[in-house]
C-alpha positions as CSV (number, residue, x, y, z in Angstrom):
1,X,0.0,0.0,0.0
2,X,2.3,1.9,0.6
3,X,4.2,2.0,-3.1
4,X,0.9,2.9,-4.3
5,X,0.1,6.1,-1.7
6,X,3.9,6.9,-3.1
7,X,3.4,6.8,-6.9
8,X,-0.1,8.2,-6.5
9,X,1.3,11.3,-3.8
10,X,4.3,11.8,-6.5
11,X,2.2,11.8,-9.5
12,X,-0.2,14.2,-8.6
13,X,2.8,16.7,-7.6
14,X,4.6,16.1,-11.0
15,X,1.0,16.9,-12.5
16,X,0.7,20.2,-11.1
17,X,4.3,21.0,-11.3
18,X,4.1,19.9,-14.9
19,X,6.9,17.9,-14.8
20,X,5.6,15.3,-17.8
21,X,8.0,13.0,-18.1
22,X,7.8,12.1,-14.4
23,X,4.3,12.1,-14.5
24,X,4.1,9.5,-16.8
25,X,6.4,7.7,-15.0
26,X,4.7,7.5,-11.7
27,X,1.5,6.4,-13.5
28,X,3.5,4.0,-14.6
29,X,4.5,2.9,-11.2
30,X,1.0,3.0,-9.3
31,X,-0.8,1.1,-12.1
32,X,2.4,-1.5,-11.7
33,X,1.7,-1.0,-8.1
34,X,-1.7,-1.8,-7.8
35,X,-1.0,-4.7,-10.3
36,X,1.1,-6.2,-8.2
37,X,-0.7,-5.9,-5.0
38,X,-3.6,-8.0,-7.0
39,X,-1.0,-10.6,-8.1
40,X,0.5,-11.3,-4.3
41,X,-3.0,-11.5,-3.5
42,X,-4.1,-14.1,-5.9
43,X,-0.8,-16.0,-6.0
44,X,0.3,-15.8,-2.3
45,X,4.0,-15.4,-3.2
46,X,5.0,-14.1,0.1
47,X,8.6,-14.2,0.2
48,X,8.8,-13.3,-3.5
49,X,6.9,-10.5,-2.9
50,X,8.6,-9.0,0.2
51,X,11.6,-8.9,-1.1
52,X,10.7,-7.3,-4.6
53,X,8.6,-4.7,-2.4
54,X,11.6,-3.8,-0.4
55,X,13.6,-3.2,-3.5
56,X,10.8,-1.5,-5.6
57,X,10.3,0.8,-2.5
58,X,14.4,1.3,-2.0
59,X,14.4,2.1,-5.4
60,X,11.3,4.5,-5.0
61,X,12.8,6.3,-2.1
62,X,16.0,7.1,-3.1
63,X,15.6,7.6,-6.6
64,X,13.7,10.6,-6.5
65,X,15.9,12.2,-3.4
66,X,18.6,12.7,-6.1
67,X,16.2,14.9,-8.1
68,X,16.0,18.4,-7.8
69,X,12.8,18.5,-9.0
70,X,11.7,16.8,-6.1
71,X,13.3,18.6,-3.2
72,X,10.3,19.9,-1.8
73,X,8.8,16.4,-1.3
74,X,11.7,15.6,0.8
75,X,10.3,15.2,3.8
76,X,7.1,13.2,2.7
77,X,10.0,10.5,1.1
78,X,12.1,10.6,4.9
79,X,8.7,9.9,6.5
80,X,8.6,6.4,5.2
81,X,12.8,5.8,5.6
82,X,12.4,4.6,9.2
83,X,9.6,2.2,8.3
84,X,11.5,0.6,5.3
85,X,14.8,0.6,7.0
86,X,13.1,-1.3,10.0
87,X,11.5,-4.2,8.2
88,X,13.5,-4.9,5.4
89,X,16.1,-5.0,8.8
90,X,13.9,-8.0,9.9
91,X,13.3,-9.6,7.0
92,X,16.9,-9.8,6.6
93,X,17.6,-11.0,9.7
94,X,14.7,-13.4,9.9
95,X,16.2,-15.2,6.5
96,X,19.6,-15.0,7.7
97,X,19.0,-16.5,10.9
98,X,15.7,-17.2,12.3
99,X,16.1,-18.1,15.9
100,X,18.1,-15.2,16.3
101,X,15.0,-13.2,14.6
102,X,12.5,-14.9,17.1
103,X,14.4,-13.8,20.5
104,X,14.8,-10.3,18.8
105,X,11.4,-10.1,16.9
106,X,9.7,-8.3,19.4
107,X,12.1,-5.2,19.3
108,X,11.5,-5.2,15.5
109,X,7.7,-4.6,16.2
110,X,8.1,-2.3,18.8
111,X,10.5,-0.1,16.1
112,X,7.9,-0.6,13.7
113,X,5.2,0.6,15.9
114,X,7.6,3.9,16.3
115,X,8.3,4.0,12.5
116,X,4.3,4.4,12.0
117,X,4.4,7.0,14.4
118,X,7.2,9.1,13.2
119,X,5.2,8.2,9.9
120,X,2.3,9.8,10.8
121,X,3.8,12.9,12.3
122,X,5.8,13.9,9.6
123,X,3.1,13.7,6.9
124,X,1.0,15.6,9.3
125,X,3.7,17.9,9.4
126,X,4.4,17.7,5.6
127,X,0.9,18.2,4.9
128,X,0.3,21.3,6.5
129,X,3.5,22.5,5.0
130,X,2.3,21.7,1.6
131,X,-1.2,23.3,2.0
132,X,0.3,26.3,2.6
133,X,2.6,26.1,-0.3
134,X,-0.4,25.4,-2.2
135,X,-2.2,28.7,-1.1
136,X,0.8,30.6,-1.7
137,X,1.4,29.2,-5.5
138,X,-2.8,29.9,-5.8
139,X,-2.0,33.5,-4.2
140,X,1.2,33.8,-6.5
141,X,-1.1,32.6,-9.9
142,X,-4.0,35.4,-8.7
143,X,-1.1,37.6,-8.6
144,X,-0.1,36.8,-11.9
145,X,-3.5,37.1,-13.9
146,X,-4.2,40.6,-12.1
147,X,-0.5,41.5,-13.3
148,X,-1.2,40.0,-17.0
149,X,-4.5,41.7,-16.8
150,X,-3.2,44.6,-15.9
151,X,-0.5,45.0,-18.6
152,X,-2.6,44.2,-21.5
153,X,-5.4,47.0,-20.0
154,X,-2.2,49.2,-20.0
155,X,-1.2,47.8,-23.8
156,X,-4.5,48.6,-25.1
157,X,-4.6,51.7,-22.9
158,X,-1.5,53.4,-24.7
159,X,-2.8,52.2,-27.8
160,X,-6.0,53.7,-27.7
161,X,-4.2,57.0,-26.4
162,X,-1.9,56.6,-29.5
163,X,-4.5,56.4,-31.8
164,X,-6.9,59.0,-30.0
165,X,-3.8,61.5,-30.2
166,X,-3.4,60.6,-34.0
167,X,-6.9,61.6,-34.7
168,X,-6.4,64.5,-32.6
169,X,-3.0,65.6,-34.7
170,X,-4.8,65.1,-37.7
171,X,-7.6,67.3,-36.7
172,X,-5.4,69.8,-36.3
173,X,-3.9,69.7,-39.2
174,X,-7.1,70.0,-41.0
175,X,-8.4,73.0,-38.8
176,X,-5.0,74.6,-39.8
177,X,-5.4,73.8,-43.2
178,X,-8.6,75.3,-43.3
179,X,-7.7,78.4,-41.2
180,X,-5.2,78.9,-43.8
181,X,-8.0,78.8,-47.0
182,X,-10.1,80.9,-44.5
183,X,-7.3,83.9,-44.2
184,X,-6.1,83.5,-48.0
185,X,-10.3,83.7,-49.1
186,X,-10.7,86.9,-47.0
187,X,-7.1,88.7,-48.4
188,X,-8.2,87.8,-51.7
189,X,-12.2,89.3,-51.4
190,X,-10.4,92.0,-49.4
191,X,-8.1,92.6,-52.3
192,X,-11.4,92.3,-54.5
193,X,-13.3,95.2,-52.6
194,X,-10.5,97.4,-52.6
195,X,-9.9,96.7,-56.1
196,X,-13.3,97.6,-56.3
197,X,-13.4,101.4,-54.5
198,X,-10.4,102.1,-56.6
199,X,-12.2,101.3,-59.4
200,X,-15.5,104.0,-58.6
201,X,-13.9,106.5,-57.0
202,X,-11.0,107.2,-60.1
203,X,-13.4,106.2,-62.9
204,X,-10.4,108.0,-64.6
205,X,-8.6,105.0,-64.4
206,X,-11.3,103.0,-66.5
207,X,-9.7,103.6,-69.9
């Protein structure tokens, strides 16, 4: 069971942390997981099975300790050292020598007993830890949309000043333009009318 809370705990954070290729792989791992749990059970291989859990689970443990990926799960994996550490201990020393396993097994159960409770403590522990990791990533995200949001108001913003100050410019221009014909139409009636008086009061001038 507990190869199956590990692949499933270790998928879901390569999920969220996008982290594909692990993903897969821990899928991988909890569907062989599960498999194998329904294989022990229908075949009853118990030694067989012991010992390929104790290496699948070494290999799950420390595997993903080397990764830097992973170094925030660090404590979930160091929960469940203890435990592993303690039985594959007694299975060892059970197949290397079981009468010396049956005058010490009762200190292998009472370590046991303490790895479950280190085990629960420190995923009670990890678990709070990562809740509030959680938030803070949600809080971060938030963050991050109101900052997007805000930039491409401010994009479209200084666009639509842009263009507003265009039409504006251009306006302008035109206003200008047309003060312009405005001045030259009234210099040239102005030249018209005085043209005009010159014209009546030296009649003179006609011929």
């Amino acid at each position: 069971m507990i190869s199956v809370v590990f692949s499933d705990r270790f998928r879901k954070f390569a999920k969220v942390n996008l982290l594909l290729k692990w993903e897969k792989l821990f899928k991988g791992a909890l569907i062989f997981s599960v498999g194998f749990l329904i294989f022990e059970a229908i075949f009853e291989s118990e030694v067989f099975a012991k010992w390929l859990w104790h290496f699948y689970l070494l290999a799950f443990i420390f595997i993903p300790l080397r990764q830097m990926e992973f170094r925030s799960m660090r404590m979930f994996i160091v929960a469940f050292v203890p435990f592993l550490l303690v039985t594959v201990s007694s299975d060892l020393t059970e197949l290397v020598s079981s009468d010396f396993f049956k005058t010490t097994e009762v200190y292998f159960k009472n370590a046991t007993a303490l790895t479950y409770i280190w085990m629960a403590a420190i995923l009670f522990s990890h678990n709070r830890q990562s809740k509030a990791a959680e938030r803070d990533r949600l809080k971060r995200l938030k963050e991050d949309e109101i900052n997007r949001a805000i930039a491409i108001r401010k994009v479209e913003l200084e666009v639509l000043v842009s263009n507003r100050t265009a039409e504006l410019t251009m306006q302008k221009e035109e206003l200008e333009q047309a003060f312009k014909l405005f001045l030259n139409s009234i210099s040239e009636k102005r030249l018209s009318v005085e043209n005009l008086i010159l014209y009546l009061r030296f009649p003179e001038k006609r011929h």
